[in-house]
N, C-alpha and C positions, 0 to 999 in steps of 0.2 A: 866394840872397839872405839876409841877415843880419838878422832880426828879436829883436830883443832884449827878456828879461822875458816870453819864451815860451816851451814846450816841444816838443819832437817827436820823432817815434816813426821809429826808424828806425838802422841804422848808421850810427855817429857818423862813418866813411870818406868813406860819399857823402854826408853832411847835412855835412860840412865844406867836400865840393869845391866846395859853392854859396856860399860863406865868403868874402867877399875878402881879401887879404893884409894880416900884422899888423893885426888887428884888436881883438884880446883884449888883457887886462890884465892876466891873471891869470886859468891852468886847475889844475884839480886835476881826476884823474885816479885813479878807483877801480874799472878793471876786475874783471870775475870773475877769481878767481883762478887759476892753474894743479892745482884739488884733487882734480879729478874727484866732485866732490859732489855730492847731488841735493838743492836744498832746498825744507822744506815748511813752509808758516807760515798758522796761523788768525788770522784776522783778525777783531777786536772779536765782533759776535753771533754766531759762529761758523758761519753760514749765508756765509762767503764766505772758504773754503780755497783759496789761489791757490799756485801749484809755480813754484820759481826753480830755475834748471838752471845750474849750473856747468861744463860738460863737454867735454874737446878731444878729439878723434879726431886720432890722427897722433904723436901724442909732442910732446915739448918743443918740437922743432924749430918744428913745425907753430906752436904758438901762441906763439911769441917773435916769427914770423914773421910772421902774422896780427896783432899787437901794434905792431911796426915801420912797419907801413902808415898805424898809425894814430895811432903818435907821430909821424909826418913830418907827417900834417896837421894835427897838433897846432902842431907846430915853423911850420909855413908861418904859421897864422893870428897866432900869438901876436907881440905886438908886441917892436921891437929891446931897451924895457926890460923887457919882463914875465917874468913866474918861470912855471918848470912843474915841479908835484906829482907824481909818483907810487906811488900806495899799491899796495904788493906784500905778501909772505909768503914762506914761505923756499921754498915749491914754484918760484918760480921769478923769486929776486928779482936771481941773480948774472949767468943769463938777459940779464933787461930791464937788467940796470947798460951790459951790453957794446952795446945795442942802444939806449940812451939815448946816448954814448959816439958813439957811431956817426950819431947826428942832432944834435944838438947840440954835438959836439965832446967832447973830456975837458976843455978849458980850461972849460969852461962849468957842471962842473959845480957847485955850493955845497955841499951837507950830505946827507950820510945820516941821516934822524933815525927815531929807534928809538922808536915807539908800544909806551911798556909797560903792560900791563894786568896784571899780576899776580891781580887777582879773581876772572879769569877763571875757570869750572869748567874741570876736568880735570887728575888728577895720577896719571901716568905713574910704574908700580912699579920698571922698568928701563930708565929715563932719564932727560934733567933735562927739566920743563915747560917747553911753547912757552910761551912767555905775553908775545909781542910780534909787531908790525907793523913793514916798513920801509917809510918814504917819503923818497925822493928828491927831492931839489931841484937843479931845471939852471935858467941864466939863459941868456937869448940873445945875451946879447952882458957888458960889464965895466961897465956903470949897467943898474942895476935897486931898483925901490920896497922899501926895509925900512922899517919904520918901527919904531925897538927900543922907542920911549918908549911904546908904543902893546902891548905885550906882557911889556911887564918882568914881573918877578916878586916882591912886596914883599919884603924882607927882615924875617927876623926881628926885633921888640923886643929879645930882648936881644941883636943883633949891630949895632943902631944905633952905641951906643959906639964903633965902627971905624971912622963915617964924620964924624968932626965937623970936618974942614977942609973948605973950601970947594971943592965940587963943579963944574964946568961940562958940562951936559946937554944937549945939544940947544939951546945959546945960551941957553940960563939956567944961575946959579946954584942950589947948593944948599946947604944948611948942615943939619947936625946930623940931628933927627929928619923934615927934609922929605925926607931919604935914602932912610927907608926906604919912602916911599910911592912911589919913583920904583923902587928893585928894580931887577935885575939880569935883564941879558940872558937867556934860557933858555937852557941847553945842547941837545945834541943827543939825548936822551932824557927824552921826552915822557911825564909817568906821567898817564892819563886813565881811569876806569874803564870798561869798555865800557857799552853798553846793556840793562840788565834787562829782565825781559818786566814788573816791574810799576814803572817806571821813568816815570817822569811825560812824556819825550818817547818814552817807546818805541809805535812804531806796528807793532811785530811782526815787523817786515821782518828776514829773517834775516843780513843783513848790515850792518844799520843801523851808521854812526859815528856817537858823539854829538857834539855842536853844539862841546860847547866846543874838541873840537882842530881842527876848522873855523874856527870863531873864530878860532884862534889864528894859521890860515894866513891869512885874509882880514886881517886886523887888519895881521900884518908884512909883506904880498908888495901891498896892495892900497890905493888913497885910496876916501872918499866917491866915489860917480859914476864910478867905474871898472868896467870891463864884465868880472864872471865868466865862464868855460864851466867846464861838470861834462860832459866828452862820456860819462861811464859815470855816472848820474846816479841811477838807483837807486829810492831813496823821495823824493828830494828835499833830503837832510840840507845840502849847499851853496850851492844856489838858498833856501833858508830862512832860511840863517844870513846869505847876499847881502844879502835882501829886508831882516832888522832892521838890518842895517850900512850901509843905505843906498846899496848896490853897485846896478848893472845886473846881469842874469843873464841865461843861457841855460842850458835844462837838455837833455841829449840822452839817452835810453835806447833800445833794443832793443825793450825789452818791454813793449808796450801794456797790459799789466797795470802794469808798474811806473811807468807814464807816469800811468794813473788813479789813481793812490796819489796823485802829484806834486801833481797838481791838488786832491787833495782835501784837501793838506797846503797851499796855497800858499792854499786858499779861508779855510780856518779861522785866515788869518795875516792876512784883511784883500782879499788880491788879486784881483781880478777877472779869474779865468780858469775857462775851461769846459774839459768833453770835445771840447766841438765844436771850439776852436780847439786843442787838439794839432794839430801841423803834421805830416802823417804818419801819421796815426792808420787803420788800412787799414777800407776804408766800400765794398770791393767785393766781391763775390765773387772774382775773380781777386785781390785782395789776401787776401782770406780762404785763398785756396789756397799761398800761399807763407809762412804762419804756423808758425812751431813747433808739433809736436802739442800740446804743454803749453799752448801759448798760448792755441793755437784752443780745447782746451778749456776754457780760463780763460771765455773770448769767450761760447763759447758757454751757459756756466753765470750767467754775468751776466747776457745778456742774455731768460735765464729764469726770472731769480731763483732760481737754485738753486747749489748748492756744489759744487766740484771734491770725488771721492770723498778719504778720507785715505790709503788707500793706491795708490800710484802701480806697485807691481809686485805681480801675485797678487790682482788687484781682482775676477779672475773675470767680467770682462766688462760690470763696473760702474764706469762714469767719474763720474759723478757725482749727484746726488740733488734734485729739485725740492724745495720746501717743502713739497709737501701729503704726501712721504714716497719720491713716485714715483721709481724708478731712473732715471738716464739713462745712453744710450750714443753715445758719439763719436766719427763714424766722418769724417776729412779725407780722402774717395775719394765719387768718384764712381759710379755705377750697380750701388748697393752690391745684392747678392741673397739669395737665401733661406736661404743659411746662416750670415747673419748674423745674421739673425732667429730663427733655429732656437736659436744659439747666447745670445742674449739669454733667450728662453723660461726655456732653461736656469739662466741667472742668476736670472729673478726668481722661480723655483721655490725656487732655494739661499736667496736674498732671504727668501721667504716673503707675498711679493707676487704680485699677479694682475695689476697696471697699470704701465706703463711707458712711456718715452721713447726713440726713436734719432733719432739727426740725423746728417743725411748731403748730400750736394752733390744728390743723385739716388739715384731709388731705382727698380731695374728690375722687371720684372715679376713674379717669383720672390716677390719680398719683399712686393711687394702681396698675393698669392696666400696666401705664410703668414699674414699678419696678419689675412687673414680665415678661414683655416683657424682656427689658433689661436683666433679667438674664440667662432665657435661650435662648436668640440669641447671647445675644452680652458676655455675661458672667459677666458682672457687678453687684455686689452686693449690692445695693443700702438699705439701711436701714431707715425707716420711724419713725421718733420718735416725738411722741405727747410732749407740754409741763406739760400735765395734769401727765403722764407717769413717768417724770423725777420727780413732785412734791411727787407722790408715793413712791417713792422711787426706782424706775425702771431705776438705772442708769447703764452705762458702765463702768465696772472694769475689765476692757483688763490687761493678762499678757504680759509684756513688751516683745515684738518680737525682 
């Protein structure tokens, strides 16, 4: 079912198939990219480091294919006149053209347009700098929403002089200097700066695009009261820019981390949504158990008020850190035992700590056993926390030491 002006957590494949057909107005599509990246982004007080994972196993193949699935159900919902976005990189953009191509037809498709950022950091000694995005534009059918007057680009003052005959624009005239206020269609190379880290909309997100070339796609592909999807939806950046344009939205992400970003971007714009209604947002333990490790740790660092560690390889057995200083460890397994525990010791010896955190589904007998060995021999305070425990609401609210 198709609730609209909500969010939900979950692959955009099966939150589609409850989608009924042509429904949408307008999608723009910002999957992870083909880069194999790992990425890591602090967020404002720096007590809440969350990990966004880039990562295919299989080769190209594999994720053109995985992608394909989920432009057909892009292709299904989106209506006979609506447009569909999608933003790529050169990992694997010649890939998704053939596979775009292939669902939408090649008659269908519009424009290749070239997101250049030139500011970008990074300048390569023995090559030329990446310094651009490609996004595609396919339409469903030969009528689809432009609207040029709604995107133009003013022209310069001194090139007014070129236009002082009488213009007809969209059923009006134009003369002389009302020319230049009306500007010129965009071409297909878009120059937009990226997102700074001290950037007045930047929320840290390490893939954040900024507002205005959203803008620019909702303004020409979309009316007032036309319903967006973002099924790769991220921090929020097109359900945002929806929301001031006066669109309907849907925003769809993966990552229940990136879904409570959404929310907490969609609050501070006025909207009345919570965590609780993410649609999708997992609230079981058997959903806790099909989470990405990174997620679950995210999950579980939240709901302790404590932080993902910073580093994600070589952490030596530390995932993440409570407020009051305490280590934590995070274990997605069940009837975890003693030499996990053994192994933590170890960590908060390296630490330079005596008290500490593990979370686990269960925890067998072994482990119980060390955690009271370990306290009165060695004096380590090792704390054993179920995640059934934390669902209860049995969390840590340490005063800050």
């Amino acid at each position: 079912m198709l609730r609209e002006n909500v969010i939900y957590c979950g692959d955009c494949k099966s939150v589609l198939a409850g989608f009924p057909e042509k429904s949408v107005d307008l999608i723009y599509a910002d999957p992870p990219f083909f880069s194999n990246r790992h990425y890591e982004v602090v967020w404002g007080d720096g007590y809440e480091l969350r990990a966004f994972e880039d990562r295919w196993k299989g080769g190209i193949e594999n994720y053109t294919a995985w992608m394909e699935d989920r432009i057909r159900e892009c292709h299904r919902v989106l209506k006979e006149t609506g447009s569909f976005y999608l933003h790529c990189d050169f990992h694997a953009n010649a890939h998704l053209r053939i596979s775009l191509d292939r669902v939408f037809g090649r008659g269908n498709f519009r424009n290749e347009i070239i997101w250049f950022y030139p500011d970008s950091p990074g300048r390569p000694r023995k090559d030329f700098s990446r310094k651009h995005d490609t996004i595609f534009k396919y339409t469903k059918s030969d009528e689809w929403t432009f609207n040029d007057l709604d995107v133009r680009i003013p022209i310069l003052k001194k090139s007014v002089e070129r236009y002082k005959s009488v213009r007809v624009l969209g059923g009006k005239e134009y003369l002389g200097g009302a020319s230049a206020k009306i500007g010129k269609i965009p071409e297909d190379v878009w120059r937009f700066p990226v997102i700074k880290r001290n950037a007045k909309e930047s929320l840290g997100y390490p893939t954040q695009k900024p507002e205005a070339l959203l803008e620019r796609i909702l303004k020409a592909s979309s009316n007032e009261g036309d319903l967006v999807l973002d099924p790769f939806c991220g921090c929020g950046t097109s359900i945002a820019v929806a929301h001031r344009l006066s669109r309907r939205w849907v925003g769809i992400d993966v990552s229940p981390t990136a879904c409570k970003v959404m929310v907490k971007r969609m609050r501070s714009l006025g909207v009345s949504v919570g965590e609780s209604e993410i649609i999708g947002l997992p609230r079981t333990v058997e959903e806790l158990k099909t989470m990405k490790p990174f997620e679950f740790q995210n999950w579980v660092c939240e709901q302790l008020n404590g932080r993902v560690s910073s580093k994600k390889s070589g952490d030596f057995g530390i995932d993440g850190w409570l407020i009051d200083g305490r280590p934590l460890q995070v274990k997605q397994s069940e009837n975890v035992g003693r030499n996990v525990v053994d192994n933590f010791e170890t960590a908060l010896r390296r630490a330079g700590r005596n008290r500490g955190v593990v979370v686990a589904f269960s925890f067998g007998k072994g482990a119980n056993e060390e955690t009271a060995r370990a306290r009165l021999q060695d004096g380590l305070e090792i704390e054993l926390k179920t995640v059934e425990e934390i669902l209860r609401g049995e969390n840590y609210s340490p005063e800050v030491a």
